[in-house]
N, C-alpha and C positions, 0 to 999 in steps of 0.2 A: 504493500500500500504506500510506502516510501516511494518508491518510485514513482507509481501512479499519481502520487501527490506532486510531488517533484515535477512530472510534466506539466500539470496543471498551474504551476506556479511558472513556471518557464512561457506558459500560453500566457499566464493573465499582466505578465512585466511585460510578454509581446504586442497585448492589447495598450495598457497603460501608454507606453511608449510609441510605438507605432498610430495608434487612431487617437491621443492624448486631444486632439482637436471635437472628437465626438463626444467627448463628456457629456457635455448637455445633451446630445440623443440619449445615451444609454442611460443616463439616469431617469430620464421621461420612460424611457422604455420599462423600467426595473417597479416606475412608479403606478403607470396603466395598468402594467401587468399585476399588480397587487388587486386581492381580492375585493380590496374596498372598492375599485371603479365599477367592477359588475354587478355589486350590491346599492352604489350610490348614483350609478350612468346607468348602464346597458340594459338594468333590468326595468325602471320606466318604459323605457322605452318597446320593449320586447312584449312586455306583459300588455300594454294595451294597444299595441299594435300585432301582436298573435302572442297570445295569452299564452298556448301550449310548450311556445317557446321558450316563453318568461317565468314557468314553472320549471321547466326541466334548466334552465339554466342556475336556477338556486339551486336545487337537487344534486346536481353536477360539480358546483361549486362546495355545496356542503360539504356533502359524504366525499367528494374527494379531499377535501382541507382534514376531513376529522382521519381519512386513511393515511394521507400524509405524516399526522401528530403520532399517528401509531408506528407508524414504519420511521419516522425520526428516534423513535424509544426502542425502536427493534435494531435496526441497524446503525446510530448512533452517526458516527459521521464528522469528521474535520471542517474547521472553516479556512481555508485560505490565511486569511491576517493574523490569526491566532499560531496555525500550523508553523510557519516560519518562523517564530518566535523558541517555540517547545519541543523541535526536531533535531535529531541527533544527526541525520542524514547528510547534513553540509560538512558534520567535524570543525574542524580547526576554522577551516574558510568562511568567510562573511555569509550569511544567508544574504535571496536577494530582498532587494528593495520595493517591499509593495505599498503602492499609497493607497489610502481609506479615505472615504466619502462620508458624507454624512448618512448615508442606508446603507453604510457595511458591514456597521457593529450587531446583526442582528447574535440573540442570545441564547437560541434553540441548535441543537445537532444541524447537520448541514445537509443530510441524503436521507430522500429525492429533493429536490429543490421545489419550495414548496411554490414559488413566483413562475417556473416553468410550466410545475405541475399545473398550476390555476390557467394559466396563458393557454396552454395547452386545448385544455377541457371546454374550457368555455366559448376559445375560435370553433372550435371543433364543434360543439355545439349549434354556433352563430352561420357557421360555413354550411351545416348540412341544413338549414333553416331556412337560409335563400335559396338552397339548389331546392326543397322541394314545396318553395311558395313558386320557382319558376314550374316545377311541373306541375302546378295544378293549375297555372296560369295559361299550360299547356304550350310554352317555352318551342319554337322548331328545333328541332334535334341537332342542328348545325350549331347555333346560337348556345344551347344550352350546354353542347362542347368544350365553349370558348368559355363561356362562363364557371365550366364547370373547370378546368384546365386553370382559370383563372384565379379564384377565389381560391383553390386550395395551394395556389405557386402564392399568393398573399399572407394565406395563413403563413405558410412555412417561413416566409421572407419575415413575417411579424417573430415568430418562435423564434427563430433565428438571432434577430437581433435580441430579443430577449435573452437568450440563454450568451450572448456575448455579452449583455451588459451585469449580467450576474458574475461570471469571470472577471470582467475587466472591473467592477466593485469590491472585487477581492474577497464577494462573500458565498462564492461555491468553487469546488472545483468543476472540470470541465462533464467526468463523470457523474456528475449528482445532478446537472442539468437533461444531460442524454436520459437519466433515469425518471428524473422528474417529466418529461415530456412524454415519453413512452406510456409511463403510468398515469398519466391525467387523458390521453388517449383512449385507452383501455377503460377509465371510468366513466367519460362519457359515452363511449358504446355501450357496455353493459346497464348504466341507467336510463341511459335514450332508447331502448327497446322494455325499458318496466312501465306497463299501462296506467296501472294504480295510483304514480305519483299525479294523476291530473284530475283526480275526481278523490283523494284522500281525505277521510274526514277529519274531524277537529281532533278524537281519541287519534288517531294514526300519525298527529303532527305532534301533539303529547306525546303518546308514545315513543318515540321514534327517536323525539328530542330525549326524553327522559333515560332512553336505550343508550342511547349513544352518548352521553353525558355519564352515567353509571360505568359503562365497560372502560370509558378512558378512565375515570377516577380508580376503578379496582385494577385494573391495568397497573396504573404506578403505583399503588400500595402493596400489590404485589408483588411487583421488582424492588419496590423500595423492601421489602420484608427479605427479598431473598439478597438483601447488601446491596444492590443495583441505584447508584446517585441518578437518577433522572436530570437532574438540573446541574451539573457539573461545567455545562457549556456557560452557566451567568457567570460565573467565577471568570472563566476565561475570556470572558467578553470586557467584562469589567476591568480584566488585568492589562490587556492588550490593545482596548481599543483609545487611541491617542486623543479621543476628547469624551470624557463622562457624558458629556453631555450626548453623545450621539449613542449612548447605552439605552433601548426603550424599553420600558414592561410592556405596552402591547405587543411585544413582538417575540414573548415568553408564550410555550408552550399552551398552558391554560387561561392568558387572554388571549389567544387563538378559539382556543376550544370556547368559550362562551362566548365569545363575538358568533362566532359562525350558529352556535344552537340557540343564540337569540334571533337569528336571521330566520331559523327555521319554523322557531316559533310562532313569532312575528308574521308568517309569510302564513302559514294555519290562521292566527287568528284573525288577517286581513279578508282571509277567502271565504271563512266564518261567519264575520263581523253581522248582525241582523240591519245594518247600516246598507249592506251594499241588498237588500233588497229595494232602497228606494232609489238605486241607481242602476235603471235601464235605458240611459239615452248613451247608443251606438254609433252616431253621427259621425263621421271624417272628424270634424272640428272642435268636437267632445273630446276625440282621443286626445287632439293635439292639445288641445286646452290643459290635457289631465296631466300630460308629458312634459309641459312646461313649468305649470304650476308644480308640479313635483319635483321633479331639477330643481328648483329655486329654493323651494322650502328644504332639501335634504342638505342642499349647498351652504342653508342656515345652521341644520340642525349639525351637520360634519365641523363647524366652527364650537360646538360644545365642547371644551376639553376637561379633564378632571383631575385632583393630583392623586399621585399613583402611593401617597405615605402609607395608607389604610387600605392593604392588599383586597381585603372581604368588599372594603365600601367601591374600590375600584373596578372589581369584579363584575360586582353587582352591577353597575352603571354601564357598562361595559355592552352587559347582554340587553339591560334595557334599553340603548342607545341604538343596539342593530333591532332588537324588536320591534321600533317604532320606525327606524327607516324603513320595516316592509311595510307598517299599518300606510304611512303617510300615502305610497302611488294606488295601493290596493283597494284601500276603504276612504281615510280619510278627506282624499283629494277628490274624488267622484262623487261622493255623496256631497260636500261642500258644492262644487258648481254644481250639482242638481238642484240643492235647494236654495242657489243663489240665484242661476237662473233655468226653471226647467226647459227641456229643450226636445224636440224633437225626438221617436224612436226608433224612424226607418235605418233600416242597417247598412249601411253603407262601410262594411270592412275593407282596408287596404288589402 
């Protein structure tokens, strides 16, 4: 693994150096690709412009962020900026020189990469989304070629840069990205073929959350029972990374896991909510209306921050903070212009 890491450090001083002018892409890249944009962008948008999209891309996004947090505790994993510091590998000779960013210090194990993994799943999602709104569209089979040729040569050019600006941030090796890709692939195929996630009831998003929030917590009490430091990565983050200040708790293993199963929650009880019975106007202008208002308000609520001194209180705020960005596009924002101004029911879906 020495070695293996070793190359990956030889790529990311290549990148540093060599594209040292791209910085600001790759950091935009490192930053879109975080889970937050498809919980805070993509899913307004999706959700009321085809709903079935905008469920399964929470889905996709969840359970692969909570697969992710388990396979970081299973195979554990190096980060780059810390690696060079605590490796025996160089001997006598200088290790090399890697600069850190401000999103390098993250504090979790490093494989799969979870920023890959989420980029992955969620184009993958997006991409097979438009290819079959064109075949219902009934797209000519020439067109839908190109299109189709097209969209997925996008995807990959998006993965791509993604997975070089996670290297050239110095916070994965080159291996933890190819894994992390691979595997958020795989998640989205096998969730985007489960029917159930589109018509789940309120017990089944309870559930579901409560399931998957239980396994991860006995998970690490378990390791932690059998000697196994789960958290051994904050220590090293904290040691290595050349500005505290770039050290974050969200970006600890379990504010991961409650952000994401307050998203899951949230997205139940928006579908739930006895609100969105008074909201049946379908109108083109409805949606937009619903997609901008929501942008706006989320754009406010993302400006909420909290101090992280009082782990239980930060916790807490944490899952209610993603809980409410799903109420706001799902329930909140539709039933408000309904009863501001009602509108028209004929359906007119894009």
């Amino acid at each position: 693994m020495d070695l293996l890491h070793s190359w990956g450090v030889e790529l990311a001083v290549h990148l540093q150096t060599t594209y040292s002018s791209y910085e600001g892409l790759f950091g935009l890249a490192s930053t879109v690709a975080d889970l937050h944009t498809t919980f805070f962008f993509f899913f307004p948008f999706w959700f009321h412009l085809r709903r079935d999209t905008g469920l399964r891309l929470i889905w996709v996004a969840v359970l692969g962020d909570w697969l992710n947090l388990v396979l970081k505790w299973v195979l554990f994993g190096e980060r780059p900026y810390w690696w060079v510091h605590e490796t025996r590998f160089y001997g006598a000779a200088p290790a090399p020189a890697l600069r850190q960013f401000p999103i390098t210090c993250e504090t979790g194990p490093g494989s799969p990469s979870g920023h890959a993994m989420g980029a992955a799943g969620v184009w993958y999602v997006m991409v097979t989304a438009l290819l079959a709104t064109a075949t219902e569209k009934r797209c000519p089979p020439l067109l839908y070629r190109f299109l189709q040729l097209g969209l997925w040569a996008l995807m990959g050019l998006l993965v791509l840069v993604v997975c070089m600006s996670r290297v050239y941030m110095a916070a994965h090796f080159p291996h933890q990205v190819i894994a992390g890709v691979i595997t958020g692939v795989l998640v989205a195929e096998v969730v985007s073929k489960e029917k159930w996630i589109y018509d789940a009831s309120m017990r089944k998003y309870f559930h579901t959350t409560l399931s998957l929030t239980s396994l991860a917590v006995c998970f690490y009490l378990l390791l932690r029972v059998l000697g196994v430091d789960l958290l051994w990565t904050m220590e090293k983050a904290q040691k290595w990374c050349v500005n505290p200040e770039w050290v974050h708790l969200d970006s600890t293993p379990f504010a991961s896991l409650l952000r994401n199963m307050g998203t899951l929650f949230g997205l139940g009880l928006g579908l739930h909510s006895p609100l969105n019975s008074e909201t049946k106007n379908t109108s083109t202008s409805f949606k937009m209306g619903c997609i901008i208002v929501s942008l706006f308000l989320l754009h406010l609520l993302d400006g909420w921050t909290f101090s992280s001194e009082n782990l239980t209180t930060f916790y807490f705020l944490s899952f209610g903070k993603s809980a409410v960005a799903l109420l706001i596009p799902t329930t909140l924002v539709p039933f408000a212009l309904c009863w501001i101004r009602p509108g028209k029911t004929e359906d007119k879906n894009l």
